[in-house]
C-alpha distance (Angstrom), angle and dihedral (degrees) to the residues before:
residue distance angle dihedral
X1 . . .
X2 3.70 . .
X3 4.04 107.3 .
X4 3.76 114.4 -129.6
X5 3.27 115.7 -89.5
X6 4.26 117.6 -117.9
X7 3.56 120.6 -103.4
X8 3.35 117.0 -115.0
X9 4.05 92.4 -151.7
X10 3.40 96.1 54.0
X11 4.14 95.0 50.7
X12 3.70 86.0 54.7
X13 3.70 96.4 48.8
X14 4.04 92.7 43.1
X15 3.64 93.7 42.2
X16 4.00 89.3 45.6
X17 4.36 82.4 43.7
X18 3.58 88.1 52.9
X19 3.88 105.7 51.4
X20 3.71 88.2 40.1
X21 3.77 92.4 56.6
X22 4.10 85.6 49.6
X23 3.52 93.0 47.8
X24 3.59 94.2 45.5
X25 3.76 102.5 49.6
X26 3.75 86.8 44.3
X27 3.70 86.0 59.2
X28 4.07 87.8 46.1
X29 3.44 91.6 56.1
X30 3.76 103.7 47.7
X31 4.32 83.9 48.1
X32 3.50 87.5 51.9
X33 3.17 93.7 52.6
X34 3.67 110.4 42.9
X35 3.62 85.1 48.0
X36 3.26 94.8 53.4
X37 3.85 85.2 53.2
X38 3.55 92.8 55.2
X39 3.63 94.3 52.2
X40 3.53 92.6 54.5
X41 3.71 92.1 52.0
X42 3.18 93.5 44.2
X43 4.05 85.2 52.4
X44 3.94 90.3 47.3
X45 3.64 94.0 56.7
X46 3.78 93.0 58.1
X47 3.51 89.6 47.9
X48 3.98 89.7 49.5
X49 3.49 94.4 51.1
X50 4.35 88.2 58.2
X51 3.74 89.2 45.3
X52 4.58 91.1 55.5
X53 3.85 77.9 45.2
X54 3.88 86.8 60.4
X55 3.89 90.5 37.6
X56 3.11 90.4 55.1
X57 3.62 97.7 50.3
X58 3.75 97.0 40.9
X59 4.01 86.4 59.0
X60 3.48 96.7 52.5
X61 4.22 86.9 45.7
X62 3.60 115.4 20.8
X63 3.68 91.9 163.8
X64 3.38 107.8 44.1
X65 4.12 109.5 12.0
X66 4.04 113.0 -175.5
X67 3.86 108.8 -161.4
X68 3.93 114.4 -174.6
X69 3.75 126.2 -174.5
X70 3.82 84.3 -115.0
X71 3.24 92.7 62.1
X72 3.93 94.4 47.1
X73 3.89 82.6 48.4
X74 4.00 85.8 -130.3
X75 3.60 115.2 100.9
X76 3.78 85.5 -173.5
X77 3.74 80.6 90.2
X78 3.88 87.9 70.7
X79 3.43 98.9 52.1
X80 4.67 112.1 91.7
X81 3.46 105.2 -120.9
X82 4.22 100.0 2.7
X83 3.57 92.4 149.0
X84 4.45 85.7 -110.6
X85 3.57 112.9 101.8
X86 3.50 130.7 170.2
X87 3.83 121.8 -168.3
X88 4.09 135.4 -178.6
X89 3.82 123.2 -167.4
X90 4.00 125.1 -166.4
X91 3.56 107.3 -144.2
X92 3.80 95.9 -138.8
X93 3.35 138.1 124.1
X94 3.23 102.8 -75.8
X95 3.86 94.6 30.6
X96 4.12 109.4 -112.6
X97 3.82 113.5 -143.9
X98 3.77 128.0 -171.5
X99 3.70 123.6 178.1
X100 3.71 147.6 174.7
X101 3.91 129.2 -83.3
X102 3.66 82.9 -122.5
X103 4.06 88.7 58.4
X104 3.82 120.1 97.3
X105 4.24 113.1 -120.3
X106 3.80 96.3 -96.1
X107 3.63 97.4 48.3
X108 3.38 129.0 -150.9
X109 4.34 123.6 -60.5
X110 3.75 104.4 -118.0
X111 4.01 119.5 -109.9
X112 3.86 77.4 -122.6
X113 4.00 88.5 67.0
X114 3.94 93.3 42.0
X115 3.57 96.1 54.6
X116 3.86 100.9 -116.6
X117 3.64 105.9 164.3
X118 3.60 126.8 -119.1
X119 3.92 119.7 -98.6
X120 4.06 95.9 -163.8
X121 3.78 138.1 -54.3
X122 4.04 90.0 27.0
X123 3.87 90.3 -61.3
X124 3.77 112.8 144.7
X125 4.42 126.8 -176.7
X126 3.30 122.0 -173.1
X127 4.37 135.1 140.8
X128 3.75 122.4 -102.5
X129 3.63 137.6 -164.3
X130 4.00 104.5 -122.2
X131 3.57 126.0 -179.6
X132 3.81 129.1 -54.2
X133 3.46 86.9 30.1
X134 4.10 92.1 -59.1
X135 3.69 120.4 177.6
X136 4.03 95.1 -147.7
X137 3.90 121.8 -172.1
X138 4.03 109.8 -136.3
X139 3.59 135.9 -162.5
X140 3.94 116.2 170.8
X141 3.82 128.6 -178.3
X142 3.68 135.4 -149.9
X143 3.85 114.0 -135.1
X144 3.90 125.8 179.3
X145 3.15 118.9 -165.6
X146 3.79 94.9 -178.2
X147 4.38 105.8 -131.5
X148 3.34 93.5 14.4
X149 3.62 101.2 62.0
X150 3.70 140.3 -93.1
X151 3.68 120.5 -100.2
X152 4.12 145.4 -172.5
X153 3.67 111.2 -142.5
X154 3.65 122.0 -176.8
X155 3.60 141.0 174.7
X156 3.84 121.6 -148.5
X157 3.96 121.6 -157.0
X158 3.99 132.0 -172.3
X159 3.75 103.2 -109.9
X160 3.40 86.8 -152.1
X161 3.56 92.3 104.8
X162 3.73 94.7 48.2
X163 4.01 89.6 59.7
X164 3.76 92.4 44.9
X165 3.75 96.5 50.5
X166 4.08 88.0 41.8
X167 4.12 93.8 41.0
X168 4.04 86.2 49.8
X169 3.56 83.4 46.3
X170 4.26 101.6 55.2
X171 3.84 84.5 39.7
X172 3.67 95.1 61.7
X173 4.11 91.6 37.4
X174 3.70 89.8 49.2
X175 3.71 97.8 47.7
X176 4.49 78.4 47.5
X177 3.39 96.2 49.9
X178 4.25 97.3 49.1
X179 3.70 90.3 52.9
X180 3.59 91.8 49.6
X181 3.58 84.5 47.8
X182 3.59 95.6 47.4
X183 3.68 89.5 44.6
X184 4.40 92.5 54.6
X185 3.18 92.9 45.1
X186 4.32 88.5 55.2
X187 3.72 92.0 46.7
X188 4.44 90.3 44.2
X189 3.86 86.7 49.0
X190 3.97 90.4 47.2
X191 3.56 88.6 44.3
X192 3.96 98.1 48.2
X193 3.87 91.2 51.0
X194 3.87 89.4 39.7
X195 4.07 91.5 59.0
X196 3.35 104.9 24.7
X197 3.98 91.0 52.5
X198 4.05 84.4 90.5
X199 3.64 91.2 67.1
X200 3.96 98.3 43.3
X201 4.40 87.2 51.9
X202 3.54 74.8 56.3
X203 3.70 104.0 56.3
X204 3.59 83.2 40.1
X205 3.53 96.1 54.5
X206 3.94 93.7 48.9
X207 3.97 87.1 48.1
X208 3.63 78.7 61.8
X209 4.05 102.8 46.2
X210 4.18 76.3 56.9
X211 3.54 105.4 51.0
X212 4.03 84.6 41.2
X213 4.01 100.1 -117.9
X214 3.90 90.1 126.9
X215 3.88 135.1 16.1
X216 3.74 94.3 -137.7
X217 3.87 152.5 -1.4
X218 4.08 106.5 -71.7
X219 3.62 135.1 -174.6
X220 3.76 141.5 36.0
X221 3.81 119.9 -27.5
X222 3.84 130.8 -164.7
X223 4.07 105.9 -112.3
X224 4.00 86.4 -110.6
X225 4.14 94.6 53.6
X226 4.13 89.7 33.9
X227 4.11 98.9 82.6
X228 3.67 88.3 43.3
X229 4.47 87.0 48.5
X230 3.70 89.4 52.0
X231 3.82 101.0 43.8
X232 3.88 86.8 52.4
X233 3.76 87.4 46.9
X234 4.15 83.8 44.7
X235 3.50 94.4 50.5
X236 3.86 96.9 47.9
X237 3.40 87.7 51.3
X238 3.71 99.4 50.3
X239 3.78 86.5 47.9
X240 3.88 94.2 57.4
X241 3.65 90.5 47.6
X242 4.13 90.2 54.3
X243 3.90 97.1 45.9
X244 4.14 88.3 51.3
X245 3.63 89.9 39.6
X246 4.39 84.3 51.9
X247 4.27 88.8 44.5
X248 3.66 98.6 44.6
X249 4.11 82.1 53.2
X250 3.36 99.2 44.6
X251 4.12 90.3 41.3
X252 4.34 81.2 52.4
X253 4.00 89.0 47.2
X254 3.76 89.4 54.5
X255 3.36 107.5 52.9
X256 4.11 89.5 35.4
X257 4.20 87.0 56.8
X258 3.39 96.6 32.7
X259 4.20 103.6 64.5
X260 3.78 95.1 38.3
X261 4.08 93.7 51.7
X262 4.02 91.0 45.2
X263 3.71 91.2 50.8
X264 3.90 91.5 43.9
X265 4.06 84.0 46.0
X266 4.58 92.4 51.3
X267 3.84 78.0 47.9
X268 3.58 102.2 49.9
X269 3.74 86.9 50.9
X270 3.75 96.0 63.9
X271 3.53 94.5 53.7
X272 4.05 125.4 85.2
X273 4.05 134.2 -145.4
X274 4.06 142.9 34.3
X275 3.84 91.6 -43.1
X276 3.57 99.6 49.8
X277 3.80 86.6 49.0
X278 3.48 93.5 56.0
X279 3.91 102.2 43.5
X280 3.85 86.0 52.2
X281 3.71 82.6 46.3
X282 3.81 95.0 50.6
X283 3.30 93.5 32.9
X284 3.93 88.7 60.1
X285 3.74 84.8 55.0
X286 3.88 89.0 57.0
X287 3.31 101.2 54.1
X288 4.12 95.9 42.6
X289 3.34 83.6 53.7
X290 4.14 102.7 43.6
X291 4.18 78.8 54.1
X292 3.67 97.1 42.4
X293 4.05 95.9 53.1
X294 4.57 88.8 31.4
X295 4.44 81.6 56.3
X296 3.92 87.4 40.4
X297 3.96 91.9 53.3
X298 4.20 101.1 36.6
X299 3.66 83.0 45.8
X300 3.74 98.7 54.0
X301 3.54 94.1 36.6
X302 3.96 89.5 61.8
X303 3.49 91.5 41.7
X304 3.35 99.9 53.9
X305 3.82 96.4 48.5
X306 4.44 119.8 83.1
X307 3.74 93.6 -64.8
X308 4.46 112.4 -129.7
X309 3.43 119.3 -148.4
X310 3.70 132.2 -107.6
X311 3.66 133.4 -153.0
X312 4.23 98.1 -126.6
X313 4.32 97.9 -161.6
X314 3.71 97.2 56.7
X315 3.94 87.8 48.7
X316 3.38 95.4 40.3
X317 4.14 94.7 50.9
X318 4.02 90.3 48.9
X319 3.62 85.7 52.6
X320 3.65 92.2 61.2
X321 3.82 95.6 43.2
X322 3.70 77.6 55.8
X323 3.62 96.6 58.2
X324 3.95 105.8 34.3
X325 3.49 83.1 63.4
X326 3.84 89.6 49.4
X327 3.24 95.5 46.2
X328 3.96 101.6 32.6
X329 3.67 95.9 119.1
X330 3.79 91.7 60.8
X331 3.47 91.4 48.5
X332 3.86 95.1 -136.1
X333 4.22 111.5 173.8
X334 3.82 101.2 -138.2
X335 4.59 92.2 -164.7
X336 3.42 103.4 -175.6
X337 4.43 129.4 -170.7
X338 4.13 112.1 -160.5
X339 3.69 140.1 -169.7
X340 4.09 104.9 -133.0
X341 3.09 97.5 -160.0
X342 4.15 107.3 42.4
X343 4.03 117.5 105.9
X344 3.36 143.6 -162.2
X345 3.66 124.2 -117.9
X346 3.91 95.9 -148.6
X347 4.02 140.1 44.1
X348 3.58 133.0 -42.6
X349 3.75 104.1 -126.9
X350 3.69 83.9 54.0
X351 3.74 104.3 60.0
X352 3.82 86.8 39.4
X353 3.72 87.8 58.6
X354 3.70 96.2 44.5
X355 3.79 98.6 46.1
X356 3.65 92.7 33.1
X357 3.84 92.9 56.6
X358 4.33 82.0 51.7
X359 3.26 102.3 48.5
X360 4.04 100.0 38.1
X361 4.07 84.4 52.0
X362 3.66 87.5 51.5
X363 3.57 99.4 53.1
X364 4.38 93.2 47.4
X365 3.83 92.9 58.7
X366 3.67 92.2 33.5
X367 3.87 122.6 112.6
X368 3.61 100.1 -158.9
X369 3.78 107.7 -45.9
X370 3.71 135.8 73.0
X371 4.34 123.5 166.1
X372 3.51 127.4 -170.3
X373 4.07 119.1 -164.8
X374 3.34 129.4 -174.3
X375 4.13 131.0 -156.2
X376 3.49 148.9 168.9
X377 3.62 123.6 -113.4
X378 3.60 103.2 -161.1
X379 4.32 104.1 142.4
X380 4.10 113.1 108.3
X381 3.85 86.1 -127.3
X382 4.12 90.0 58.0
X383 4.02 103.5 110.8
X384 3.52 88.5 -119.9
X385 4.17 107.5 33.4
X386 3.57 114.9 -153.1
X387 3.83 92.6 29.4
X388 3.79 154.3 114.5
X389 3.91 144.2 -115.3
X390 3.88 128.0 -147.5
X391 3.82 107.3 -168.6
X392 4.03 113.3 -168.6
X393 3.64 112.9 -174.8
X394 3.84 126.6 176.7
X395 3.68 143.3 175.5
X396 3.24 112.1 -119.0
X397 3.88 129.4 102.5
X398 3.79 100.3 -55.6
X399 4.07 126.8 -155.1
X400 3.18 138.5 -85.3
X401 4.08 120.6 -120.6
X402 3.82 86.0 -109.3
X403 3.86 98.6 50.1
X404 3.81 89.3 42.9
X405 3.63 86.9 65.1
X406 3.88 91.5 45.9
X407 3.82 87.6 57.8
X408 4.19 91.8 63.3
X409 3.81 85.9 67.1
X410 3.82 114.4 87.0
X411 3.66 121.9 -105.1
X412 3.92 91.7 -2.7
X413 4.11 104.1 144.3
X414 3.75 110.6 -164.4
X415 4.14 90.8 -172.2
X416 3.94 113.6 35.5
X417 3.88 90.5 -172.5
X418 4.13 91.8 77.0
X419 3.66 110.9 71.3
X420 3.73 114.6 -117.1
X421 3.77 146.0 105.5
X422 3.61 94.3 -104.4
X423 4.35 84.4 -125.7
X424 4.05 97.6 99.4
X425 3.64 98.2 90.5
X426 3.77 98.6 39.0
X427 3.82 92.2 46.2
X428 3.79 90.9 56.0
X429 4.14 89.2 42.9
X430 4.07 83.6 53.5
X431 4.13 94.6 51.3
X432 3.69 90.8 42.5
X433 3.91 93.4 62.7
X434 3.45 93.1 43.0
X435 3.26 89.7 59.7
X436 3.76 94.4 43.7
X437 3.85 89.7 -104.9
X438 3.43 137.2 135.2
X439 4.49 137.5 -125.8
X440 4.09 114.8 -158.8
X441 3.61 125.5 179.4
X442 3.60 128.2 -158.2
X443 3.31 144.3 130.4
X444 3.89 126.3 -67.1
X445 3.81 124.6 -132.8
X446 3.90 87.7 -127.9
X447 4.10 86.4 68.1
X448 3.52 107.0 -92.6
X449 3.75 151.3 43.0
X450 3.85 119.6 2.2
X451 4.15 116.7 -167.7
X452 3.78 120.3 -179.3
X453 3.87 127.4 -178.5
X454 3.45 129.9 -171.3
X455 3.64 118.5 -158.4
X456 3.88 132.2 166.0
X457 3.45 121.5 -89.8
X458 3.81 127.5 -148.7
């Protein structure tokens, strides 16, 4: 089974999906980022402005500094455990450490002690662990105040606002950045069936040229799909030209072959004896053959041109006005039960050979009776899908399995009484494979002979 081939439309709108989603969650992340930046900035500078409070006190009382929470203006650093801390550290020997109300009893270990490195001017940031489990933002400061002592001060702040702000943040760029997703992708999609729509009028058009609606591609072309338009319309061209190049050949064969073998036949005739019998004999040969390869070749040059399309019923029921009259004496009923609107994908002399050849062989052997059914083979498991069946049953005699087989064989005649070549039934098995059809033989609930070929339909 052949796999399915890939759509070219959808690799360009994943591959477009795909490099959009890259580009946009790169562009998520830096946000994100920079906002997050900005937050904690904006976070330090609060801090900073509580640590030149305590500067400010410090200077005024090195020895003994008394911060308040009204002096911070944030009574937050009142409250046990508020997630605000404040914290000032003597660097003596031993240390001195004075903290706010908010501060738990061990304090907190300086970013001094923890090896955060500076940033300038003495100013250090870092993230502690506070109480409760507290994620606190830090920023501590080294001041010297020469005699008076040198000192750490830092300010501690729950980062819990930082996250908040940031998490609201992502939420609101995520929920941005899917519609403009969703959005891209709607205008790529519109876009990829918007320029690729030359190509599939294309396909469409060539579906067309097959079934036999139109001869070749017309219209208006973008300048990328042109060159391909007029190499089709190239192509088809040449290929007319080389199938009535082959039939005006063959046609000149024919009538070349054809004079010089009849006169050789009247000739043959007059003469008397073994040898005359065999050049008549071979001669025979010759001209089955000369119309067995001439068939082969006209047939296969049709066939392998564009195929039209034929309308089967109306050829069909002027083939049986054609035979009742043939057959009138013999009073055969030819009954027949059409599809109107089935057609042939191929040439009208063809499927007026093919059925012709049935239905005339029919109506020799038959006694009285001859039907002709028509259906459409339109299931995928149908040997040939997208197809239809002509089913020609008579009642005459009928074959056995073995002689069925005989008939495949070319000029065999199982019954020299009927008049005939003995080619009908082969010819039409030949033009059904060429045109990917079938020929069965079987045997027909009215007694005899059942024929049933499958040919394409457009």
């Amino acid at each position: 089974m052949q796999n399915k081939a890939p759509s070219l439309a959808r690799r360009l709108f994943f591959s477009a999906t795909a490099v959009s989603m890259i580009v946009l969650l790169a562009i998520g992340l830096v946000l994100s980022s920079l906002y997050r930046n900005a937050v904690e900035r904006a976070f330090d500078r609060r801090i900073n402005v509580y640590l030149r409070n305590i500067v400010a006190e410090i200077a005024n009382n090195p020895r003994t500094p008394t911060i308040e929470p009204e002096t911070l203006g944030e009574p937050l650093f009142f409250i046990p455990s508020s997630g605000w801390y404040w914290q000032i550290t003597r660097l003596s020997e031993p240390p001195e450490r004075k903290a706010s109300r908010s501060s738990p009893e061990d304090g907190f270990p300086t970013l001094q002690s923890l090896k955060v490195p500076e940033i300038y001017g003495g100013l250090r940031q870092a993230y502690l662990s506070g109480p409760d489990g507290q994620r606190l933002r830090a920023v501590e400061r080294f001041l010297d105040l020469g005699d008076d002592g040198k000192f750490l001060l830092m300010i501690a702040g729950d980062s819990f606002e930082i996250e908040d702000e940031v998490s609201d943040f992502n939420d609101a760029l995520l929920l941005t950045l899917g519609f403009i997703l969703f959005a891209f992708m709607a205008i790529v999609w519109f876009q990829i069936r918007y320029g690729l729509r030359p190509l599939k009028n294309v396909s469409q058009a060539l579906s067309e040229i097959r079934s036999g609606q139109i001869d070749r591609l017309q219209g208006s072309f973008p300048k990328e799909v042109a060159p391909l338009a007029g190499e089709v319309n190239a192509l088809l061209d040449t290929n007319r030209e080389i199938v009535d190049r082959a039939r005006t050949h063959v046609g000149n064969l024919a009538h070349a072959m054809k004079t010089p073998l009849s006169v050789l036949m009247n000739e043959s005739g007059n003469l008397q004896g073994p040898a005359a019998e065999k050049i008549r004999e071979q001669l025979v040969v010759m001209r089955d053959q000369m119309q067995r390869h001439l068939d082969r070749a006209r047939i296969a040059a049709r066939a392998a041109v564009v195929s039209t399309t034929v309308d089967v019923a109306p050829v069909i029921e002027m083939l049986v006005r054609t035979m009742e009259k043939i057959h009138r004496e013999r009073g055969v009923i030819i009954g027949t039960k059409l599809n109107p609107e089935t057609k042939f994908r191929g040439e009208q002399q063809d499927i007026e050979e093919m059925v012709g050849n049935l239905v005339d062989n029919a109506c020799k052997w038959a006694s009285s009776r001859v039907d002709i059914e028509m259906f459409v083979l339109s299931s995928p498991r149908a040997a040939l899908p997208g197809s239809f069946r002509i089913q020609v049953d008579d009642d005459g005699p009928g074959l056995s399995p073995a002689e069925r087989e005989e008939v495949h064989y070319r000029g065999r005649r199982l019954d020299e009484s009927k008049p005939g070549t003995g080619l009908g039934l082969s010819i039409v098995l030949e033009l059904a494979k060429l045109y990917g059809g079938t020929l069965q033989l079987g045997s027909s609930p009215l007694g005899g002979l059942r024929a049933e070929l499958v040919l394409p339909a457009a």
